[in-house]
C-alpha positions as CSV (number, residue, x, y, z in Angstrom):
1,X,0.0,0.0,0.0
2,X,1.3,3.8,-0.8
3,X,2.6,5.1,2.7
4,X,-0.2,8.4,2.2
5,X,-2.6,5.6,1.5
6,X,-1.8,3.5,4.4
7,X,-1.4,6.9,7.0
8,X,-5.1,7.6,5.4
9,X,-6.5,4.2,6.4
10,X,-5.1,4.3,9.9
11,X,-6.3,7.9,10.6
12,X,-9.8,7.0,9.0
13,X,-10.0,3.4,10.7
14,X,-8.7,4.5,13.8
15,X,-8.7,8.6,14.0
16,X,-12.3,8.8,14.9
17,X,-12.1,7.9,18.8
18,X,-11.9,10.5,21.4
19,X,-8.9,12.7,21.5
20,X,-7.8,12.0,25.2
21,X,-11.7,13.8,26.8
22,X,-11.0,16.6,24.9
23,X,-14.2,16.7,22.9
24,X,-12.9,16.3,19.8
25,X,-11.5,13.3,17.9
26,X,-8.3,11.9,16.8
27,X,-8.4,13.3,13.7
28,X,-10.4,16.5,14.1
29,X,-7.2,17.4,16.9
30,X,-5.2,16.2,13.7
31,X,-6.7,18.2,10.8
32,X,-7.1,21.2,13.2
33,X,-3.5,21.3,14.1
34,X,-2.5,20.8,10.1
35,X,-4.4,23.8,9.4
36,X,-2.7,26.0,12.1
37,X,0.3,25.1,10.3
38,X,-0.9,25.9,7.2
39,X,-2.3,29.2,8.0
40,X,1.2,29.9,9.9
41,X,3.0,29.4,6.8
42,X,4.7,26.4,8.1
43,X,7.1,24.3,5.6
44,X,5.5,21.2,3.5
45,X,6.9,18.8,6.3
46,X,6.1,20.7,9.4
47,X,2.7,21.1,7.9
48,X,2.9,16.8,7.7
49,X,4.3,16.7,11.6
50,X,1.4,18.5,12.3
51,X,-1.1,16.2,10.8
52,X,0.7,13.2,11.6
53,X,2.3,14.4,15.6
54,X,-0.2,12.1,17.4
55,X,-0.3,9.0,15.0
56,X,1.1,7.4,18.1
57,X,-2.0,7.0,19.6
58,X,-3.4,5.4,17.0
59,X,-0.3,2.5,16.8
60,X,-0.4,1.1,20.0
61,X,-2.1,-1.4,21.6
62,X,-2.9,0.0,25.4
63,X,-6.2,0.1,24.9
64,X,-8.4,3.6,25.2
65,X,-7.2,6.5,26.7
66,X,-4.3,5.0,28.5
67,X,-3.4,8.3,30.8
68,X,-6.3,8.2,32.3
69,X,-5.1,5.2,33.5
70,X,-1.6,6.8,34.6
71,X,0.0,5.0,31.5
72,X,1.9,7.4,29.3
73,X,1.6,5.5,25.6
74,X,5.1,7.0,24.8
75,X,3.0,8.4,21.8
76,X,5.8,10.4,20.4
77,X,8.0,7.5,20.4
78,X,6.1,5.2,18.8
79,X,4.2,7.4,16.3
80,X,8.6,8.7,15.2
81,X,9.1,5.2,14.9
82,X,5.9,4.0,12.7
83,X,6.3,7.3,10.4
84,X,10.3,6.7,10.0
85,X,9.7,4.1,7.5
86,X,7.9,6.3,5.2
87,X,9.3,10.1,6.3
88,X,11.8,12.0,6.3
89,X,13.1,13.5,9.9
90,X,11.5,16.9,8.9
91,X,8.0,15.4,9.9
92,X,9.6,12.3,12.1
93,X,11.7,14.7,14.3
94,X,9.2,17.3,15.3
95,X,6.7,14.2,15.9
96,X,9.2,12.9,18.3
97,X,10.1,16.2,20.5
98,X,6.7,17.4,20.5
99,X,6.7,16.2,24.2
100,X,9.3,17.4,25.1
101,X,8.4,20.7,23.7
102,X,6.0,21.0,26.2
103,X,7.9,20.2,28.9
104,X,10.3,22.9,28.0
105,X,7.4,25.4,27.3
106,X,6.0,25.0,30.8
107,X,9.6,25.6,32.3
108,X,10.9,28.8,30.1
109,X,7.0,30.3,29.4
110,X,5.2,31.6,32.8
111,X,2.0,32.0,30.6
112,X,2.2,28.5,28.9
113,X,1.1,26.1,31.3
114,X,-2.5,28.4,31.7
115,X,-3.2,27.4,28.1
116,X,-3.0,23.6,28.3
117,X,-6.2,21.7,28.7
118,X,-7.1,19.0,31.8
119,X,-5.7,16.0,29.2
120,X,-2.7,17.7,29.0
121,X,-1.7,18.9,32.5
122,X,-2.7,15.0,32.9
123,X,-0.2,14.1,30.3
124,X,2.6,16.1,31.0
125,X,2.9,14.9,34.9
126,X,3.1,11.5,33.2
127,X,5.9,12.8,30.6
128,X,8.1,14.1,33.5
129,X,6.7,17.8,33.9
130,X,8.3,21.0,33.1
131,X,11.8,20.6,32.3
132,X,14.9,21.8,34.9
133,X,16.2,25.0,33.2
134,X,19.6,23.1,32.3
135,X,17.3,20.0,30.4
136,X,15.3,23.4,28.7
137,X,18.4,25.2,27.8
138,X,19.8,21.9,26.0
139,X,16.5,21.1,24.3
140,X,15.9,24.2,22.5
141,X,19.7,23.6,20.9
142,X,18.6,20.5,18.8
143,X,18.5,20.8,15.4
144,X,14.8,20.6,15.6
145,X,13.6,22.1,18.7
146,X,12.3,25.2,17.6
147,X,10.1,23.5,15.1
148,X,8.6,20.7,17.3
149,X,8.2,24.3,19.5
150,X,6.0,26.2,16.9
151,X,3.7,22.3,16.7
152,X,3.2,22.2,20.3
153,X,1.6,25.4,20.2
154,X,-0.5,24.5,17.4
155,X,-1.0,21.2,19.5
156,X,-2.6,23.2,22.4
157,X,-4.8,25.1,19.6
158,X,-6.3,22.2,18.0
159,X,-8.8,21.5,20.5
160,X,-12.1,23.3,19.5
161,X,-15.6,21.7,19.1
162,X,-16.8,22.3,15.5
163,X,-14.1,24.3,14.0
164,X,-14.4,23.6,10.3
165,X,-11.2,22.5,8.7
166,X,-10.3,21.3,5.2
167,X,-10.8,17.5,5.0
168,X,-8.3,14.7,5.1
169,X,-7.5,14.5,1.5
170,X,-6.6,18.2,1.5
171,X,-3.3,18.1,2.8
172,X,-1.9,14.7,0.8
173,X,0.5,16.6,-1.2
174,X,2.3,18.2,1.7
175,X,2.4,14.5,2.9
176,X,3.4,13.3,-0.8
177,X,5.9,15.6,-0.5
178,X,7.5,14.8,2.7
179,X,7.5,11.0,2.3
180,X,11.4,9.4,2.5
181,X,13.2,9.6,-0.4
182,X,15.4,6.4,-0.7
């Protein structure tokens, strides 16, 4: 199966559960954080890390909502490690420190930790919390940092009952784009 085709399936199969009691689905979070990035004139493949930053959730086996259950799903790990066969780190590496970029937003940004929601306070205790100011300072220095940065806060964003957003299909060639070039 194409890898777009295949990332389509899963999102369609599986996107449609709750998005951690947020009100909105798997892929409604999804499209709505794609189209911050869009809208913020982010590149083709952090445009596809945006989409795909949460595919994670939909890998794994834990069952529903597994921090409510005070499992962290290592979402970022596993959704880096599924989308590394088929992209490039442009969309794989923002995917994977989009956790940690909001345990360094909560240490270095007084305001930050006002705009998560209940799922993610819940979250980020299970992730570690905010980061000691020496584990922030060395975060923000890899090579993608401030990109997984810009996600997160579309992240936090993508959260709102009935906000209209483009559909699925409409952001296939940014993921066409990005796929791996062997």
């Amino acid at each position: 199966m194409h890898p777009v085709d295949e990332v389509f399936e899963l999102m369609e199969s599986r996107g449609g559960a709750n998005y951690g009691g947020e009100g909105v689905t798997q892929l409604v979070h999804a499209l709505q954080c794609a189209t911050l990035a869009e809208e913020a004139g982010g590149d083709t493949a952090l445009i596809s890390a945006a989409l795909l930053h949460d595919i994670g959730h939909l890998v794994h086996d834990l069952g529903h909502a597994p921090a409510t259950r005070g499992i962290d799903d290592r979402h970022e790990l596993r959704g880096r490690e599924w989308l590394g066969l088929r992209f490039g780190e442009g969309v794989t590496e923002p995917v994977r420190l989009h956790v940690d970029a909001k345990r360094y937003l909560t240490a270095i940004d007084p305001g930050y930790f006002a705009t998560l929601s209940p799922g993610s306070v819940r979250s980020l205790e299970l992730q570690g919390g905010p980061f000691p100011a020496d584990l922030a300072a060395d975060f923000i220095r890899l090579p993608h940092a401030p990109a997984a940065v810009r996600l997160r806060r579309w992240d936090e964003g993508a959260k709102v009952l009935g906000k209209s957003t483009p559909e699925l299909d409409h952001f296939r060639p940014y993921l066409e784009a990005s796929l791996r070039r062997e």
